[in-house]
N, C-alpha and C positions, 0 to 999 in steps of 0.2 A: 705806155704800159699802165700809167697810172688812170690818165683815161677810161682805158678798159676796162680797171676794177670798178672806177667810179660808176662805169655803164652798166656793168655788172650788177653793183648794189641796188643799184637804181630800180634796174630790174626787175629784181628779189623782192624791192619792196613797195613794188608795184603791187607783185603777184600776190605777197599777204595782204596787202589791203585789199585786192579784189576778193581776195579768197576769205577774208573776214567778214566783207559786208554781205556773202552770196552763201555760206554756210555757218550753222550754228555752231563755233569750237569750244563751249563755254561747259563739253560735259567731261567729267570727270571721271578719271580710273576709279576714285575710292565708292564712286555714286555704285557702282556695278559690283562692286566687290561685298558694301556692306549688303546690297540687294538680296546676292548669293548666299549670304553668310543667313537671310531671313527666309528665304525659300528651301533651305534646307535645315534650318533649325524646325521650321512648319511642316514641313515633311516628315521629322523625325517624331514630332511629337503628335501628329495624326498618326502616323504605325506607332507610336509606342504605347501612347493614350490608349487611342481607340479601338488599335489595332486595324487601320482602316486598311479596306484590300478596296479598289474599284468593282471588281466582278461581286460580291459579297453584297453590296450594298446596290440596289437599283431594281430594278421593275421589277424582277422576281422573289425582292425579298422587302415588299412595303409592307415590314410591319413597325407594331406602333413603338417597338424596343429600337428600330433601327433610325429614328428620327432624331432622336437626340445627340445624337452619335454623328448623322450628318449636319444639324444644324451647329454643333462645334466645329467639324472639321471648317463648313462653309465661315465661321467667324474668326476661324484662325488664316483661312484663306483671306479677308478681308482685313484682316489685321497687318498682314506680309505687305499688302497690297499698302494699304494709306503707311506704312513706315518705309516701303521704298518708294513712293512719292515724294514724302517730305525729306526724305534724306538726299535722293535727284536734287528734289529744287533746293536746298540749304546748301548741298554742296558746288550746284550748280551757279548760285547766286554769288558765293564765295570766288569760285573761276571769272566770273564776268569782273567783280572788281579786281581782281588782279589784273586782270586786260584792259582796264581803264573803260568799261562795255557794259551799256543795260542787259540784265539777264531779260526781259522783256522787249523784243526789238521786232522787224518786219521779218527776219530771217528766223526767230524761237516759234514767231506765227507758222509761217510756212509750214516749217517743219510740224507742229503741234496738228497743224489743220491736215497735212500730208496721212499721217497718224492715226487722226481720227475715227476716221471709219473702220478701219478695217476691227480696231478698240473697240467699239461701242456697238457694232453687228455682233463680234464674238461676243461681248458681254450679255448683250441679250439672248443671244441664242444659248448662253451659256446658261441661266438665269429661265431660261424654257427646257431645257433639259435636266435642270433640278428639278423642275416642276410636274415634270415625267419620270422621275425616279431615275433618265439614265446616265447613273453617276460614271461610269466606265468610258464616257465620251467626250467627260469634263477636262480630263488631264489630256488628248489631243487635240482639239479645239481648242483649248487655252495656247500649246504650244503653236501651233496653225495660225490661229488671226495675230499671235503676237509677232510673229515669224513675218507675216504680211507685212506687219506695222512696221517693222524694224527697217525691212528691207525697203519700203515708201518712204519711211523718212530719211534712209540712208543719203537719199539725193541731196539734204539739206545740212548735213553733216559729215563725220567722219567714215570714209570710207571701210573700215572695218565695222560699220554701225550696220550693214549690208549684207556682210560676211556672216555674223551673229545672226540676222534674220534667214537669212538660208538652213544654217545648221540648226536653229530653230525647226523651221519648217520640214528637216529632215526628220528630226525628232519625234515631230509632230504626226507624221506617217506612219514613222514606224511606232508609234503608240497607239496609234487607231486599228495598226494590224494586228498588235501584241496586245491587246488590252489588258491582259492579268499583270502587264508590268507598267502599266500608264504613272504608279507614283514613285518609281524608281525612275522614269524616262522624264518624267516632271522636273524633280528632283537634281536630273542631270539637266537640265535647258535650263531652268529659272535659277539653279543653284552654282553647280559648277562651271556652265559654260560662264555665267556672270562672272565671275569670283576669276577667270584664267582672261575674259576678253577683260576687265577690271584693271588686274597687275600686268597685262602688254601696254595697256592703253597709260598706267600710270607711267611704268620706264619709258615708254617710246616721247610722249607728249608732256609730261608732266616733269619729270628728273633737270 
């Protein structure tokens, strides 16, 4: 019997080593939550600043009052953006030393390189639709390629990292059919959905 259990452990931890050197475990519940907490603090303060509506603003209303108005909102968009990177990689850097793990490893590559594209097509296409005014396609396309990214890099990480890009990608549709409600739909993907996949991922993995 003792045997058994010995074969048993053995097993198990076989299985986390294979399963540590072949997907990245080093992201954090609190990386997604503080995420959440910045995409909807940015949201609030584009409607409440700006008053920003996506239909309002875009091909049909270039005028020279409306520019200033989206060159804020795009710099608070950008702002959300490098404070949930660096908050990823700080907290993310923190999990690798707990695991005794470079946060930089063959398996953070994969995953980043998996990522990529689908990131850096939507950002320029993103980035060419400013530049045609049509701001109402900004909030599902952001949802859209992020949704891609999620679910690409899922392979290389936690399987609920997969599940988010889906419901992403749900989001993302139906903000491209609703377009009057693109920064409520934003809002819930970048904001809320982070902030609930966030606190499962901290109790499940993290406690």
């Amino acid at each position: 019997m003792k045997k058994e259990k010995d074969y048993i452990q053995d097993i198990a931890e076989i299985r986390s080593m294979m399963e540590r050197s072949s997907k990245f475990l080093s992201l954090s519940g609190w990386a997604g939550i503080m995420a959440g907490i910045y995409a909807l603090s940015g949201a609030l303060a584009a409607y409440k600043l700006y008053d920003f509506n996506p239909t309002t603003i875009g091909s049909n209303s270039n005028t020279d009052e409306s520019y200033p108005a989206l060159f804020n909102i795009v710099l608070i968009a950008m702002s959300i953006l490098i404070l949930a990177l660096f908050t990823a990689i700080y907290v993310s850097y923190r999990e690798a030393n707990k695991r005794d793990e470079k946060l930089w490893n063959a398996t953070s590559k994969r995953l980043l390189t998996n990522m990529a594209a689908p990131l850096i097509v939507g950002g320029l296409l993103i980035l060419m639709l400013i530049s045609k005014g049509m701001i109402g396609f900004i909030a599902p396309f952001s949802l859209i390629f992020y949704g891609l990214a999620l679910f690409s890099g899922g392979n290389f990480t936690y399987g609920e990292v997969r599940i988010m890009g889906l419901v992403q990608l749900v989001l993302g549709l139906i903000s491209a059919y609703w377009i009057e409600y693109g920064l409520i739909l934003w809002a819930l993907g970048f904001g809320v959905v982070h902030i609930i996949y966030g606190i499962y991922m901290h109790y499940r993995y993290e406690k």
